[in-house]
ROVOKOL-625596 format. One record per residue (C-alpha): x, y, z; residue in three letters. Coordinates in steps of 0.05 Angstrom, whole numbers, plus 5000, padded with zeros to 4 digits. Layout:
<sites>
XYZALA ...
</sites>
This chain:
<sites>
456351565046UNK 461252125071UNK 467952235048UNK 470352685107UNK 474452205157UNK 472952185226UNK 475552655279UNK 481452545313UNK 482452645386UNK 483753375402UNK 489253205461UNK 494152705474UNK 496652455527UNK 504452705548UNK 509852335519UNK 511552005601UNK 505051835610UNK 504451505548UNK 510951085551UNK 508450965624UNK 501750715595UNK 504950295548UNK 510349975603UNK 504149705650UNK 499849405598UNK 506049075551UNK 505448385556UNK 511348005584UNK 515547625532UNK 514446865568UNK 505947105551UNK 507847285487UNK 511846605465UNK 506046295490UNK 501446625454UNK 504846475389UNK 505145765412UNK 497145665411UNK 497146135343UNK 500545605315UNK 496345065337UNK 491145415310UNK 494445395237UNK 495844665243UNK 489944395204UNK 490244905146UNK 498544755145UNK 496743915153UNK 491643985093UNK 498244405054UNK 503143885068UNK 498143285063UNK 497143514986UNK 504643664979UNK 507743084952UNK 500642884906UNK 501043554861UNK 507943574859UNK 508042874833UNK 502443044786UNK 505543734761UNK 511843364752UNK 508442834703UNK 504343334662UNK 509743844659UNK 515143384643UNK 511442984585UNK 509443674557UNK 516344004562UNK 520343404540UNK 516243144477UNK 516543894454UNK 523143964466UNK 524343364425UNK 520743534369UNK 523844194366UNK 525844054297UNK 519243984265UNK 517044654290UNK 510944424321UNK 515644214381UNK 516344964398UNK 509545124404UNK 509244394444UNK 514544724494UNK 510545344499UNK 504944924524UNK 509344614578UNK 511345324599UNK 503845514612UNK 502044894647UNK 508645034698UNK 505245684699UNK 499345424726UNK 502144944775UNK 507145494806UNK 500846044803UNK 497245374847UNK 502645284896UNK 502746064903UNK 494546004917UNK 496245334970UNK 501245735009UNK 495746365025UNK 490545795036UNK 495545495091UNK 495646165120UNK 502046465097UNK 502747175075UNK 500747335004UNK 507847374954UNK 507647884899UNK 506647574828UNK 509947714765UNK 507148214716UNK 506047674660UNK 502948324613UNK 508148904630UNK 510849284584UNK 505148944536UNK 508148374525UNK 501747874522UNK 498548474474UNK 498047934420UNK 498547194393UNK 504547174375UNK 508347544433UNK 504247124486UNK 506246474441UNK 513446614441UNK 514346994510UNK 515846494550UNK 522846374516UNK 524947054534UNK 522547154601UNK 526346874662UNK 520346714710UNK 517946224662UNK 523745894665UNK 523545894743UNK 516745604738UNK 519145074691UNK 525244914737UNK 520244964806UNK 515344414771UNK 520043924745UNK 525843944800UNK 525144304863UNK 518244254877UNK 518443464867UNK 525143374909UNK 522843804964UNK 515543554969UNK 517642814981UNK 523243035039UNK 516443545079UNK 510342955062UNK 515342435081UNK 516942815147UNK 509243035161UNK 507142355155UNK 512342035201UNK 511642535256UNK 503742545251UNK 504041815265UNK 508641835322UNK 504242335349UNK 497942065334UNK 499541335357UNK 504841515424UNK 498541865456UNK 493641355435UNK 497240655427UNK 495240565509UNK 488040555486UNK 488440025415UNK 494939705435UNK 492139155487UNK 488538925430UNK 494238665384UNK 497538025395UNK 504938125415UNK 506937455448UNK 510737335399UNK 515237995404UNK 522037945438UNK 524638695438UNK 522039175477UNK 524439905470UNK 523640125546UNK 527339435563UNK 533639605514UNK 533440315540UNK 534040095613UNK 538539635601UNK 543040265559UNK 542740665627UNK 544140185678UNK 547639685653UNK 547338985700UNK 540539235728UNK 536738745771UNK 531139175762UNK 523638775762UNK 517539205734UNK 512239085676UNK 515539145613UNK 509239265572UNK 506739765623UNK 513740155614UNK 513540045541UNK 506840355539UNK 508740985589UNK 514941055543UNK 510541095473UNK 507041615510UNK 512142035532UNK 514442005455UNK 507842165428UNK 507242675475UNK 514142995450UNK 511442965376UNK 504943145394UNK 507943865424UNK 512744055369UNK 507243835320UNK 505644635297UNK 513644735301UNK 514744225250UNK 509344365209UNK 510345135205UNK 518244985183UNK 516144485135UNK 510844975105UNK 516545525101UNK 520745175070UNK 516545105005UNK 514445935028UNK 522545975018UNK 521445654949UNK 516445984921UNK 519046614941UNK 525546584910UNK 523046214846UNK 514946384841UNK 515247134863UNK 516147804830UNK 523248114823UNK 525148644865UNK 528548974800UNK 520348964774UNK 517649324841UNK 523749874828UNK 521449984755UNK 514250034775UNK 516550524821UNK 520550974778UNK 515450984729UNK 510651214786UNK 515251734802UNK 516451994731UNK 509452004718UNK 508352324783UNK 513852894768UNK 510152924693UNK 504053084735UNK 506353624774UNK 510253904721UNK 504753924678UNK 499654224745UNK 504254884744UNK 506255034676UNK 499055054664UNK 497555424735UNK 503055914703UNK 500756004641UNK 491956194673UNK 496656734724UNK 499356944661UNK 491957004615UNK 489257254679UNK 494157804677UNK 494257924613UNK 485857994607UNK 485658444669UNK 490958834701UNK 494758964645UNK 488659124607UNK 486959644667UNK 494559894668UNK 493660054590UNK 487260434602UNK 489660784662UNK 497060934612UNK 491561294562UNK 487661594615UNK 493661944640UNK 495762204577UNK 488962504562UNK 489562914636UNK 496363094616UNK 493863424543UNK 486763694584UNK 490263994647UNK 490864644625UNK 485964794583UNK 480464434610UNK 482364234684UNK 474964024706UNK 474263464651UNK 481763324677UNK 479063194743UNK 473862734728UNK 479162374691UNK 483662354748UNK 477862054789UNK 477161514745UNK 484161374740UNK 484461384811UNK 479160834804UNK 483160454751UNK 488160414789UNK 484460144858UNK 481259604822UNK 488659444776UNK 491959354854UNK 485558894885UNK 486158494818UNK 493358454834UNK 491858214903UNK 487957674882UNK 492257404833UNK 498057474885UNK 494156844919UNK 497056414877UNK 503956524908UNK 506956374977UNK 505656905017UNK 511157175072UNK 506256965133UNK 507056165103UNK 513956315103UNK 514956665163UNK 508756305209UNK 506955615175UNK 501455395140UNK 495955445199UNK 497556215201UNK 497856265129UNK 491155915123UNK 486756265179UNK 488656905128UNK 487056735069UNK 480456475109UNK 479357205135UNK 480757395063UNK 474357065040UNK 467757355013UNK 464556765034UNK 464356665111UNK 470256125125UNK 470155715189UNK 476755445186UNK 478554715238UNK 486954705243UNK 489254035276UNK 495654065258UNK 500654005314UNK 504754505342UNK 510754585324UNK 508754315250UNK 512653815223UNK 510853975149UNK 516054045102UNK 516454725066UNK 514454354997UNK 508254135030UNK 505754675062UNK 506655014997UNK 502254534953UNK 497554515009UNK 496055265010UNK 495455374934UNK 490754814943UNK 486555104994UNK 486255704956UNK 484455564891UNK 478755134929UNK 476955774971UNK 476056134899UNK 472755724866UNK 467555644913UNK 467356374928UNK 466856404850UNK 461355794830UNK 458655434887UNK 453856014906UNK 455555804981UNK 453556215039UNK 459655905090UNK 464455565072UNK 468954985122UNK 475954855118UNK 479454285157UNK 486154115165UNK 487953575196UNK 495353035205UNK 493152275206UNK 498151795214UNK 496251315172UNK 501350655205UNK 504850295154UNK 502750815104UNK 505451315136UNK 503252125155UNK 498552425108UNK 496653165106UNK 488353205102UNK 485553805072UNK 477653805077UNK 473754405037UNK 466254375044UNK 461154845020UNK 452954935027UNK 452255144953UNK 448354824902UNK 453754284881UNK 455054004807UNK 463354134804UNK 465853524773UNK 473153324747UNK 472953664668UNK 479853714634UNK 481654294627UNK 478954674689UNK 480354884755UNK 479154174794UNK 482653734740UNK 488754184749UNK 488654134822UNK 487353364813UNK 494353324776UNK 498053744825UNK 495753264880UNK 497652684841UNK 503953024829UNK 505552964896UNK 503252244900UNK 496352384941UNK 489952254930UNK 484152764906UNK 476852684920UNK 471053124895UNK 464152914927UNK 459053454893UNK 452353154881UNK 446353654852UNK 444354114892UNK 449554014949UNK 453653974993UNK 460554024966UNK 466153634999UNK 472053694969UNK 478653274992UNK 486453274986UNK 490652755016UNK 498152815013UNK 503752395033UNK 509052655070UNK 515852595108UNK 515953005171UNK 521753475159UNK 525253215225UNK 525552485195UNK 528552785134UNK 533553215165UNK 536452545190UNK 
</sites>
């Protein structure tokens, strides 16, 4: 399977034409109630099965919950009572984890569960045992399965059975009614209604016929603002569960900070160790060169006048020393911005360092123009593409190399940067600690992206970075 992504369009249309586009084929607000309308009808029998069951497993819950919770909490002081309660805590545990599992199956949107193991807490026996005293969402579950869950199951079953009857017998009571026996029955509901409106009425018509067109008419009501009801009654226990059943949003923010910490540890840790290779790659060449070429020049200084041919070989040499000390230089200069990222942007910056290349690079920019990268980016993104340049250059024994750089936006997620490096050679790099990928790997990471290495034996390489990022004119605002 690949890992590149598919190719984006190459144009787009102008920003007029698109909002004209968009204008002709936006439906019109009166199709889009509608719409919603049969979308509800269509939930009906998964929300009639939820609210059907309501009542029954709240009623149940409530027993098992309540016997647990209350003969533990009564026997409290004979210790066993405690681990009694405990029990009662887990079984509210189940029931709320059920009624979380009954609202997806009715169609609602999945709510966020409580980490029961953060922080290790359920590492062993004992913490699992005696958790649930300290931790406020088994409480909630407790107070969900004994109280509101009971109270607020009888008021939506009690209210889903009455209007499913009115509905179901308004529209069909002209077809069963004829068959029951009503000589016997004095009131008649159209009759008393009539008689409401226009009071003294010498009005002469079929009062069953009229009682039957009126059960209709009320079926018919019912019948209509059947999804209505049952999509309010199925929220309100959605409201429930979400305020008593789901995840704090104090949790999501410490999930989040720790991702961010460990996501600044990552990048923190990707270039002091990128500093401290620049500095054993300096140290193990060009300074090694500069020493030689320091010696060198003191042995023409001692030969030049006595022996001024030997001090122009020397001089040749040194001449050479110091060629390759500058190249060396250049290539360990890669590992810093250059002016043209600076000055030009990261396409610019990239189609050198492509030129730059031993190995023939065919470099594919989609980024748009002007680029909306911020600086940070576009600085992670080169270092990346350059270290990935060398080290195929270096090990891949590749004889063209492809780079692609591409902006996705990704909807919900967001923009991502994609940075594609490919290579013929003869494949094997993997993720090792300690080496060039793994590094690269953390520095991505760092800046909360994704990093994929796709290098099976004997080739191709593909070799991906996807970054996250905020286009700079979003965070100027």
């Amino acid at each position: 399977m690949s890992t590149e992504p598919p190719s984006t369009a190459s144009a787009t249309p102008p920003r007029e034409e698109a909002l004209a586009a968009s204008e002709s084929t936006r439906p019109s607000p009166d199709a889009g109630r509608r719409n919603a309308y049969w979308r509800m009808w269509a939930a009906v029998p998964r929300e009639f099965g939820f609210l059907i069951l309501t009542m029954p497993v709240a009623i149940v819950g409530l027993v098992i919950a309540s016997t647990v919770f209350f003969t533990g909490l009564g026997m409290v002081a004979i210790v066993v009572g405690i681990f009694i309660m405990v029990a009662a805590f887990y079984v509210a545990r189940g029931f709320g984890t059920f009624e979380l599992l009954r609202l997806e199956w009715a169609g609602r949107p999945r709510l966020t569960r409580p980490d029961w193991a953060r922080d290790g807490r359920e590492s062993g026996f004992w913490q699992a045992a005696f958790l649930p005293f300290v931790d406020g969402h088994y409480w909630l579950y407790v107070l969900h399965t004994l109280v509101i869950n009971p109270i607020v199951s009888v008021f939506t079953w009690s209210v889903t059975i009455a209007w499913t009857s009115t509905a179901l017998a308004g529209t069909t009571g002209w077809i069963w009614q004829g068959y029951i026996p009503d000589d016997g029955r004095t009131f008649w509901l159209s009759e008393w209604l009539v008689d409401r409106l226009f009071p003294a009425n010498t009005f002469s018509y079929d009062v069953v016929a009229a009682e039957r067109i009126l059960e209709l008419a009320i079926g018919l009501v019912f019948l209509a603002t059947l999804p209505l009801v049952y999509r309010g009654l199925t929220l309100i226990h959605e409201g429930c569960a979400r305020g008593l059943l789901g995840a704090w949003r104090s949790e999501a923010l410490e999930v989040e900070v720790a991702a961010l910490a460990a996501s600044r540890g990552a990048a923190v840790q990707a270039e002091d160790q990128s500093l401290r290779r620049l500095e054993r790659d300096i140290h193990d060449g060009p300074q090694q060169r500069l020493v030689r070429l320091q010696m060198d020049l003191a042995t023409i200084e001692r030969r030049l006048d006595r022996d001024p041919d030997s001090a122009k070989q020397l001089i040749g040499e040194a001449r050479e020393q110091a060629r390759e000390t500058l190249d060396e230089l250049r290539a360990l200069s890669r590992g810093f911005a250059p002016p043209l990222l600076q000055d030009r942007g990261l396409a610019s910056a990239l189609a050198s360092l492509a030129s730059r290349s031993p190995v023939p690079v065919e470099l594919e920019d989609r980024l748009p123009e002007p680029s909306n990268l911020p600086p940070a980016i576009e600085r992670n993104a080169y270092f990346i593409a350059a270290e990935l340049l060398t080290n195929a250059a270096k090990h891949s024994d590749a004889s063209s190399i492809r780079l692609r750089i591409v902006e996705r936006d990704a909807g919900p997620a967001g923009l991502w940067l994609d940075l594609w490096v490919t290579d013929n050679g003869s494949g094997g790099a993997e993720l090792a600690p300690g080496h060039g990928l793994a590094g690269l790997q953390e520095r991505v990471h760092g800046l909360r992206g994704q990093f994929v290495v796709d290098s099976p034996a004997g080739g191709p390489t593909v070799i991906g970075a996807h970054i996250p990022f905020a286009p700079v004119t979003a965070a100027a605002e």
